[in-house]
C-alpha positions as CSV (number, residue, x, y, z in Angstrom):
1,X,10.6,-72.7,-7.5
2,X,11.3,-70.1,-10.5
3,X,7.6,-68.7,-9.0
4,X,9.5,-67.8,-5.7
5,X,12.6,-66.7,-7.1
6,X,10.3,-64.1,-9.2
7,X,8.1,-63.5,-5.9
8,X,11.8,-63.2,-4.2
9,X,13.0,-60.5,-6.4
10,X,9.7,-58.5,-6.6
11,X,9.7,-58.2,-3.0
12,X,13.5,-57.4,-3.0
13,X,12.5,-54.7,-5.4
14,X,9.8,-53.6,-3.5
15,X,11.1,-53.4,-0.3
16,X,14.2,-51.5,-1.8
17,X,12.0,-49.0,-3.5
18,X,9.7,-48.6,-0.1
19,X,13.4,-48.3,1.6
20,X,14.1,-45.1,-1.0
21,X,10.4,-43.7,-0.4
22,X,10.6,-43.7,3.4
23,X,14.3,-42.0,3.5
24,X,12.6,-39.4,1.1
25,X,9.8,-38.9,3.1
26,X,11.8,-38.5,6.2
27,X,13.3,-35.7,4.6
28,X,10.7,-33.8,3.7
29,X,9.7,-34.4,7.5
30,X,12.7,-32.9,8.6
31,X,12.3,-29.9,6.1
32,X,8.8,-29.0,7.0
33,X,9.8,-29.2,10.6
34,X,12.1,-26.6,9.9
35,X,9.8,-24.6,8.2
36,X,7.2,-25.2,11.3
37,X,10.5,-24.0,13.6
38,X,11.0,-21.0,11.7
39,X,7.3,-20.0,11.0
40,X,7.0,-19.9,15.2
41,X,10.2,-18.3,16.1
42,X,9.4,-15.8,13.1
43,X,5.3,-15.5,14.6
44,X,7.1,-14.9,18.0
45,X,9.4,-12.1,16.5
46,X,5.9,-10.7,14.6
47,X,4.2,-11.0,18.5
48,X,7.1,-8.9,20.3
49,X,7.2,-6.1,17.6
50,X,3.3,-6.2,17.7
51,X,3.5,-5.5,22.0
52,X,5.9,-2.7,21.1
53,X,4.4,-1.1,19.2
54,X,1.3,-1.3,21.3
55,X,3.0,0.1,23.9
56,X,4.5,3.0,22.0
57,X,0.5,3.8,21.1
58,X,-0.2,3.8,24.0
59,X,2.6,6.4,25.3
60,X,2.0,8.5,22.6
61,X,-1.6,8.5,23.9
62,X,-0.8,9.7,26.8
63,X,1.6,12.4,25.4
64,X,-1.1,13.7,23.5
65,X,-3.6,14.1,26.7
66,X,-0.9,15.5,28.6
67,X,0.0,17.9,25.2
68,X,-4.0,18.7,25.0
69,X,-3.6,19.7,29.1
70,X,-0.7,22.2,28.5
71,X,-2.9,23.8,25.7
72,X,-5.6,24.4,27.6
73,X,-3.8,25.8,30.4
74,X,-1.8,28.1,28.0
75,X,-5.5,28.9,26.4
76,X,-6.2,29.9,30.3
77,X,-3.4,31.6,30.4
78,X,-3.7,33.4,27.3
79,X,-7.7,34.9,28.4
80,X,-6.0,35.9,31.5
81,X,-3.2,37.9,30.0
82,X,-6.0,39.8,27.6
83,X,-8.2,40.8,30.8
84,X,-4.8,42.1,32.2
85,X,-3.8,43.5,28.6
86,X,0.1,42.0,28.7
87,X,0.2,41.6,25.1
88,X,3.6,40.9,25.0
89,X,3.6,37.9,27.5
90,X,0.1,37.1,25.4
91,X,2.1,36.4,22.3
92,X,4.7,34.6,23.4
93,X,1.9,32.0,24.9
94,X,0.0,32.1,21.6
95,X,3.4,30.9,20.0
96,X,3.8,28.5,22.8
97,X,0.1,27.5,21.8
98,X,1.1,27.2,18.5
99,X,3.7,25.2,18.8
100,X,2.4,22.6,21.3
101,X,-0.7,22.2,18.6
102,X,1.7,21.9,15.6
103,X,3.7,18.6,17.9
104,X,0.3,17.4,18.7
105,X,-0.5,17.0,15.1
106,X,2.8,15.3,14.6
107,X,1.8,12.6,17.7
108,X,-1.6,11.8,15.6
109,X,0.2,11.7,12.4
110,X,2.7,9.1,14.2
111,X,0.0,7.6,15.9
112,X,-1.7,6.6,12.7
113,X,1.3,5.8,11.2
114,X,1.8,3.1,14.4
115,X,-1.7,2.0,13.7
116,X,-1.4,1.5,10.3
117,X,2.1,-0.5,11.0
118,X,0.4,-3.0,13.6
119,X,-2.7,-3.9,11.0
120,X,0.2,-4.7,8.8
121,X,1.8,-6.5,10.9
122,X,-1.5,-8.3,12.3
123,X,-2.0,-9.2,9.2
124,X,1.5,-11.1,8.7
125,X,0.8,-13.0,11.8
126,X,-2.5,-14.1,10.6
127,X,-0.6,-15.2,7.3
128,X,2.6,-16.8,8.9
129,X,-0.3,-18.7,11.3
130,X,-2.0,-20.1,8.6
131,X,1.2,-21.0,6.9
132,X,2.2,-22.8,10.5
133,X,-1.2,-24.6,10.4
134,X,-0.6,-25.8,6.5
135,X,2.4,-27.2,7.7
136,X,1.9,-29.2,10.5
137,X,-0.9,-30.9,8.4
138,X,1.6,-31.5,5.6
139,X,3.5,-33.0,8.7
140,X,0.5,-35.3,10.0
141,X,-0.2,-36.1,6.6
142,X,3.7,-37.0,5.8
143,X,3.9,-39.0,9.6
144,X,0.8,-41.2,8.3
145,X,2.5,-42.0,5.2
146,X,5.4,-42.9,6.6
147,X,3.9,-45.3,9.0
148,X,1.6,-46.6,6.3
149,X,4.8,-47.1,4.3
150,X,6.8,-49.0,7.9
151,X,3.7,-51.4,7.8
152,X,4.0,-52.3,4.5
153,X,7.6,-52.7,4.4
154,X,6.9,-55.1,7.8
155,X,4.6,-57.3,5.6
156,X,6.7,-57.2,2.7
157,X,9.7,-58.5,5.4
158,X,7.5,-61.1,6.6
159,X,6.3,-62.5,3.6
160,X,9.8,-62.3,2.4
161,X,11.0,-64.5,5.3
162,X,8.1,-66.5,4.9
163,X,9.1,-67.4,1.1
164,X,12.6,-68.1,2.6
165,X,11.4,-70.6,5.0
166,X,9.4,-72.5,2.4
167,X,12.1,-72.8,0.1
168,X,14.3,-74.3,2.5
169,X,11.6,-77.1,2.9
């Protein structure tokens, strides 16, 4: 009888301490979640920037065609005013020539610059995904031990009512 009583509080003990472990571990459940919540919506934020940015290379690309279009047409213009010897509508296209080739240095500086911002920011996703991926296996792993933890507080409860039964016999 003193054999069950001991056997009685063990379990009591147990299952108090496997009551403690599973509220814990839903816890850390719910914070990883949130981490796994915010790692997505921040990966989503990372994706949107990442298309803008594309975008933006993309117009400055075409900017820069367009740019190296009006310079050859002001070079044309330029040979033409020579044969025709209108020097002063010849330097006013050589400035116009100038100018155009000093903003199309600025679009490939800024197009670098955009390039060099997006492997950054590639780079961040790649990061923030492989955070994501940790997480959600410190989830599985966390779910498992928490079901592991159910089941044995279910045995502990059974043999607990078991050792009840047989005492009142």
């Amino acid at each position: 009888n003193q054999i069950l009583e001991e056997k009685y509080k063990l379990s009591l003990e147990d299952n108090s301490s496997l009551s403690i472990q599973i509220l814990e571990n839903e816890e850390d459940l719910q914070e990883i979640m949130k981490k796994y919540k915010n790692s997505v919506s921040s990966i989503s934020t990372d994706q949107i920037a990442l298309e803008d940015q594309a975008m933006t290379i993309i117009d400055l690309e075409k900017d820069n065609e367009t740019l190296k279009e009006e310079i050859c047409n002001l070079l044309n213009k330029i040979c033409e005013s020579e044969a025709n010897k209108e020097t002063s509508d010849q330097k006013s296209l050589q400035l116009k020539v100038t100018e155009l080739e000093h903003k199309v240095e600025l679009e490939e500086i800024t197009k670098n610059r955009m390039k060099t911002q997006i492997g950054r920011l590639r780079e961040t996703v790649e990061k923030i995904d492989k955070e994501a991926e940790e997480l959600r296996l410190k989830s599985q792993i966390d779910q498992e031990k928490k079901r592991k933890l159910l089941n044995q507080l279910r045995d502990l409860n059974e043999d607990y009512i078991s050792l009840q039964g047989k005492e009142v016999h």
